[in-house]
N, C-alpha and C positions, 0 to 999 in steps of 0.2 A: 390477618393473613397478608394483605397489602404493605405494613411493616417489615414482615420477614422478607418477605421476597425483595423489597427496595434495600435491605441491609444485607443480603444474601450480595445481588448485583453489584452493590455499592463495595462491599470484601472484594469482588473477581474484578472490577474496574482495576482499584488498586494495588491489587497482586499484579496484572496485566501491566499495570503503570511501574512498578518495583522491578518486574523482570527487566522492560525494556530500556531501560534507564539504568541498571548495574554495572559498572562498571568491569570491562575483564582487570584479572588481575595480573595478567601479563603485560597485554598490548594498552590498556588503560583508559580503552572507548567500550562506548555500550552500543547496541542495537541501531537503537536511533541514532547514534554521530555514523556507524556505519552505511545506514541508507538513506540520510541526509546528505552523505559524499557521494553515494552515486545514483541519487535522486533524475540527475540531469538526463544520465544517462536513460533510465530509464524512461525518460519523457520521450527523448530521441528515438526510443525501440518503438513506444503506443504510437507515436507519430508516423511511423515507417508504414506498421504495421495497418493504422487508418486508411493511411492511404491506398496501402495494399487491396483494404477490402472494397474501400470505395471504388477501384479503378476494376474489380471486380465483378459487383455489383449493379455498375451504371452499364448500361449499353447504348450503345448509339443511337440515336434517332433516325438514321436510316435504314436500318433494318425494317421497317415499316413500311 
């Protein structure tokens, strides 16, 4: 049973892998070139967004 299900996984890994790596047949990128271009960006948002909560989250010490 450990068989089937490691080859089962092992197909949907590289279905997963095959989608995101197709290239379109227009613009001539795939998945991944597209969110490796705006990878940056999105760092820049979770960073924002950190801080966001942290500032938050924390409260003064004088409150106390």
């Amino acid at each position: 049973m450990g068989f089937i299900k490691g080859a089962l996984f092992g197909m949907a890994v590289y279905a997963v892998v095959q989608h995101i790596t197709k290239k379109d047949l227009i613009t001539g990128r795939s998945l991944l070139d597209d969110f490796l271009e705006r990878a940056p960006t999105y760092i820049e948002q979770v960073k924002d967004i950190s801080n966001a909560v942290k500032e938050e989250f924390t409260e003064p010490s004088s409150h106390f």
